[in-house]
Backbone as CSV, one residue per row, in Angstrom:
resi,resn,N_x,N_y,N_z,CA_x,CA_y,CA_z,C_x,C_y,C_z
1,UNK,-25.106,48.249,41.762,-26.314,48.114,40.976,-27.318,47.281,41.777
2,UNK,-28.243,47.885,41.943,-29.437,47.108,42.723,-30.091,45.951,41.763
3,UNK,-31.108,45.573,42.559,-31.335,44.200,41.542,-32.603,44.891,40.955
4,UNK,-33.505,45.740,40.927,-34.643,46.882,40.519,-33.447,46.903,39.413
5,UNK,-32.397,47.770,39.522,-32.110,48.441,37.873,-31.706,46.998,37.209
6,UNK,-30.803,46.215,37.141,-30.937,44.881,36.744,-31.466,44.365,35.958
7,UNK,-33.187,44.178,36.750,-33.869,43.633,36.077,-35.039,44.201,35.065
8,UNK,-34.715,45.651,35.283,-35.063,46.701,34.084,-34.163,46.747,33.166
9,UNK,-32.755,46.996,33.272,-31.840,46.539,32.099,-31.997,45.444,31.560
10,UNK,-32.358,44.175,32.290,-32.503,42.701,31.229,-33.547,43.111,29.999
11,UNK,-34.755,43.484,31.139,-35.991,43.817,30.359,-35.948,44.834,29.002
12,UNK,-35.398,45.921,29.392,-34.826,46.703,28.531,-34.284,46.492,26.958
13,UNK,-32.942,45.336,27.675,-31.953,45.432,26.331,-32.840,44.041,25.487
14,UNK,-33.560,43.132,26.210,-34.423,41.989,25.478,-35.577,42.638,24.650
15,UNK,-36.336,43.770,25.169,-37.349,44.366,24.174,-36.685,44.847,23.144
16,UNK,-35.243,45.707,23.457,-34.893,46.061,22.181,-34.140,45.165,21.145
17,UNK,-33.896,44.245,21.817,-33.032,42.908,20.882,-34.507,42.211,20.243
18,UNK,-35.951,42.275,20.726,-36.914,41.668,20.130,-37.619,42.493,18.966
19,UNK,-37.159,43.838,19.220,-37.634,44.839,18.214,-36.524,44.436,16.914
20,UNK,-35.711,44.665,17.401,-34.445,43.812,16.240,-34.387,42.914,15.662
21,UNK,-34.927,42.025,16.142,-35.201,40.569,15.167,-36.324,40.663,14.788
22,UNK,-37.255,41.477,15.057,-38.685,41.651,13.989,-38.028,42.545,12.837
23,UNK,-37.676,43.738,13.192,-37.594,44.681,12.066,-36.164,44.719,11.130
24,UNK,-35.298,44.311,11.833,-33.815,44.327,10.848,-32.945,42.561,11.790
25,UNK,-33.654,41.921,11.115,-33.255,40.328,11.880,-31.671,40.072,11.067
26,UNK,-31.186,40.342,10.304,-29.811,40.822,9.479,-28.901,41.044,10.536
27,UNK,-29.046,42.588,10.503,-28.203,43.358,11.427,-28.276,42.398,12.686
28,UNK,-29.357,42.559,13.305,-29.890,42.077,15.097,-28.995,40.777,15.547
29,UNK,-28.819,40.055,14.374,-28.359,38.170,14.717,-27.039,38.459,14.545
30,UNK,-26.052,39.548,13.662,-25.037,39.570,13.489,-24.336,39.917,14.368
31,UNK,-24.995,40.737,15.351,-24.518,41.165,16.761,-24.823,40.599,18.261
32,UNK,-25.526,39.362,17.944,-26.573,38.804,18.642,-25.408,37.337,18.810
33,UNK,-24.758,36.623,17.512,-24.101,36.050,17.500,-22.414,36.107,17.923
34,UNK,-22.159,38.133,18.113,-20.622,38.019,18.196,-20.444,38.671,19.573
35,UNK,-22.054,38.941,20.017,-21.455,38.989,21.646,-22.020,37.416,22.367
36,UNK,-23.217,36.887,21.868,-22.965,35.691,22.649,-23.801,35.516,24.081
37,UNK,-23.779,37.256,24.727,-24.909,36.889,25.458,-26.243,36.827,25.506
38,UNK,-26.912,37.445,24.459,-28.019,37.038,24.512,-28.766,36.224,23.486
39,UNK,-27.888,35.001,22.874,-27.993,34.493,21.696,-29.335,33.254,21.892
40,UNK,-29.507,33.422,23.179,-30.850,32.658,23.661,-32.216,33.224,23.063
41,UNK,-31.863,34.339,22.910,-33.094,35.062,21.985,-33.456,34.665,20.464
42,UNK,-32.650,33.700,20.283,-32.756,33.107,18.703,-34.180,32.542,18.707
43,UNK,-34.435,31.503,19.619,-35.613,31.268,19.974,-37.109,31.770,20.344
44,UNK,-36.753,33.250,20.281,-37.397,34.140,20.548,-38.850,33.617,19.719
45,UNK,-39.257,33.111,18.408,-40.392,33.023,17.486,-40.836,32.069,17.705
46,UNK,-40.105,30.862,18.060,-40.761,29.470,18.983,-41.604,30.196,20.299
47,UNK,-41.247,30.865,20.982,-41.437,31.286,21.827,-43.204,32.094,21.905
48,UNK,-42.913,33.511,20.656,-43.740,34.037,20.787,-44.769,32.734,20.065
49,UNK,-44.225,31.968,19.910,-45.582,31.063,18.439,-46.456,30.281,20.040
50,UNK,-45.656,29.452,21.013,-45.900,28.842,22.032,-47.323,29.713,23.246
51,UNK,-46.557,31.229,23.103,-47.623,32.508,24.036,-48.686,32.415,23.512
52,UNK,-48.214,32.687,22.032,-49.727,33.132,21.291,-50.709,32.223,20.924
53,UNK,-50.254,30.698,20.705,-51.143,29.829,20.733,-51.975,29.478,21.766
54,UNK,-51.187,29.310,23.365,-52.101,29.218,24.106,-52.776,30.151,24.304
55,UNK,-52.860,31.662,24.476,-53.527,32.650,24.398,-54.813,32.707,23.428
56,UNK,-54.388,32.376,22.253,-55.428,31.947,20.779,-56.299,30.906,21.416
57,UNK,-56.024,29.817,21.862,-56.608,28.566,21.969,-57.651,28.507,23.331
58,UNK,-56.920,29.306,24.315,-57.825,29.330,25.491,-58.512,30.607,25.704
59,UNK,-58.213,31.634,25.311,-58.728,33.004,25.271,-59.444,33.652,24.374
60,UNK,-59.069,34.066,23.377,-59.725,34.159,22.024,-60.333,34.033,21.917
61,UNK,-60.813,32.549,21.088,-61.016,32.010,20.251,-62.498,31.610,20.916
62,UNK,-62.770,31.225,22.169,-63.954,30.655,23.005,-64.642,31.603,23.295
63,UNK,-64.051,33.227,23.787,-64.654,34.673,23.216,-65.294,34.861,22.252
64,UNK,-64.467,34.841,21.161,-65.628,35.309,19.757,-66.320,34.386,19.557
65,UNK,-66.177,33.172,19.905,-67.629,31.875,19.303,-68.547,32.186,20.556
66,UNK,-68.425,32.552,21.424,-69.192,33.130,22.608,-70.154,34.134,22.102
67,UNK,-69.397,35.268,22.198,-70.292,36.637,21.743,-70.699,36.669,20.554
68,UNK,-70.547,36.221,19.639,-71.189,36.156,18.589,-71.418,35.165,17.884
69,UNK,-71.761,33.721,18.711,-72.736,32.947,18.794,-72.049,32.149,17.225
70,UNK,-70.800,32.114,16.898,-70.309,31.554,15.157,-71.173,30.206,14.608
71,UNK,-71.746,29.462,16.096,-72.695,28.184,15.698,-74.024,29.042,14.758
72,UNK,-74.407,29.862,15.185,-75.819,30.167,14.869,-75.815,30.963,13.828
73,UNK,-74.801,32.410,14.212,-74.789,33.634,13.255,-73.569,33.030,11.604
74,UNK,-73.792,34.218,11.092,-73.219,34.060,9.954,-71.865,35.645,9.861
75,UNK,-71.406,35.214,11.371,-70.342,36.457,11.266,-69.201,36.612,10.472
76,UNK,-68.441,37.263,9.713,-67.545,37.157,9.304,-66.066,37.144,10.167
77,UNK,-66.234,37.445,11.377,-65.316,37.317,12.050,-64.818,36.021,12.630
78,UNK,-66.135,34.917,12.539,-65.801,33.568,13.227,-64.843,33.204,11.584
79,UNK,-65.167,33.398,10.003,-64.498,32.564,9.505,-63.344,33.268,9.392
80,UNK,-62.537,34.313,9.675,-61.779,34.889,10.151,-60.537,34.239,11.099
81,UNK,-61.199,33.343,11.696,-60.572,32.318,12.763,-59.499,31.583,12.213
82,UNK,-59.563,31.012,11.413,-58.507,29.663,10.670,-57.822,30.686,9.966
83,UNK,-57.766,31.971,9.743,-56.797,32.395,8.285,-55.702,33.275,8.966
84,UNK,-56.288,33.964,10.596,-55.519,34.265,11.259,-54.317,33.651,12.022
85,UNK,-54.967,32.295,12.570,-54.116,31.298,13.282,-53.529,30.857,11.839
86,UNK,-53.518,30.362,10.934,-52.713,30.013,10.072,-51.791,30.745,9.727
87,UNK,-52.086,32.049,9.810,-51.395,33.294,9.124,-50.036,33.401,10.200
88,UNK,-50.340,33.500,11.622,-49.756,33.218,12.841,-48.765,32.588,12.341
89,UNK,-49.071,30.859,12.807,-48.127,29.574,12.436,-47.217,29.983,11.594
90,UNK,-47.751,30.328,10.600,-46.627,30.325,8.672,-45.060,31.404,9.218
91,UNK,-45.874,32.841,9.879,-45.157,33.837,10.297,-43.825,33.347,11.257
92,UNK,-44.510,32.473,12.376,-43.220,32.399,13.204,-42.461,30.981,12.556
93,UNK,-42.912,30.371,12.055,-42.208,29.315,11.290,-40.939,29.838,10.604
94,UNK,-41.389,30.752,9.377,-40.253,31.393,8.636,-39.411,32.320,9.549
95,UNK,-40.104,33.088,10.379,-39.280,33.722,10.936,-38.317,33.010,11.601
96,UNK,-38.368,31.544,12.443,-37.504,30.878,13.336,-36.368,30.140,12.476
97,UNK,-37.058,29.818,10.874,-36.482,29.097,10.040,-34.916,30.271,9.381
98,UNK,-35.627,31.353,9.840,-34.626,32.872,9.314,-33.277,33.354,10.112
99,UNK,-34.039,33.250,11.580,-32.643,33.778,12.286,-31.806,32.342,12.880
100,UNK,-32.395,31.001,13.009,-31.651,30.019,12.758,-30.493,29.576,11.320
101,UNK,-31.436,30.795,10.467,-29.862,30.265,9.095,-29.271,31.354,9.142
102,UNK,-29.695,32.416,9.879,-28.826,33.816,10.015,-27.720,33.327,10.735
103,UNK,-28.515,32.907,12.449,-27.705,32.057,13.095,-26.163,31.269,12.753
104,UNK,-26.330,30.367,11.782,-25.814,29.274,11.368,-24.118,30.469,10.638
105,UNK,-25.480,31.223,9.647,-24.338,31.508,8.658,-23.257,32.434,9.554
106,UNK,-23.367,33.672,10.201,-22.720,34.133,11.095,-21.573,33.496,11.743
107,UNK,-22.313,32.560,12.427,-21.412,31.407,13.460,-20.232,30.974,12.386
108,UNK,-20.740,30.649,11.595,-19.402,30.098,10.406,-18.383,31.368,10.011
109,UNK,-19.275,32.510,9.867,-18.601,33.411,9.430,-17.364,34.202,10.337
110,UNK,-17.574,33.541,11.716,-17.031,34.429,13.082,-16.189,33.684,13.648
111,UNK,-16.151,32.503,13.194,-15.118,31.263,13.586,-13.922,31.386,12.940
112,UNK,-13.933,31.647,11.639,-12.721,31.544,10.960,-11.948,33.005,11.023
């Protein structure tokens, strides 16, 4: 195995283990916990919360108050700003708060 296929398989089986903990986080952690190797992905929502903030904070956000001027105009998209990033935060919060007790409960459940 070359290190090209490798590191398309990492890439690979992590997009589909990230599609899994968005859409069926149940199933995804139960199998996530009884093989063990890629249980580093639990962290996965800290993670995306960490991307997307700096992305939000330095990219974004200095864009739309840019182009459409939010000091001056009366856009609806600048007050748009706080309900999205909040909306953000709340999302990966519960979500991290979810597959950490998925986490938890599993682990107990796989021990005995």
């Amino acid at each position: 195995m070359t290190q090209w296929q490798f590191v398309t398989s990492f890439v690979y089986a992590c997009g589909k283990i990230t599609v899994g903990l968005l859409l069926h986080p149940y199933q995804t952690m139960q199998s996530l916990v009884r093989e063990r190797v890629f249980l580093w992905l639990l962290l996965l929502p800290s993670a995306v919360f960490v991307i997307a903030k700096v992305i939000w904070f330095f990219v974004l956000v200095p864009t739309v108050r840019f182009i459409f001027s939010c000091h001056t105009t009366q856009f609806f998209g600048c007050d748009l700003i706080p309900f999205v990033a909040n909306w953000l935060v709340l999302f990966c919060v519960y979500w991290q708060i979810l597959l950490l007790y998925l986490t938890l409960r599993f682990a107990i459940a796989f021990r005995e």
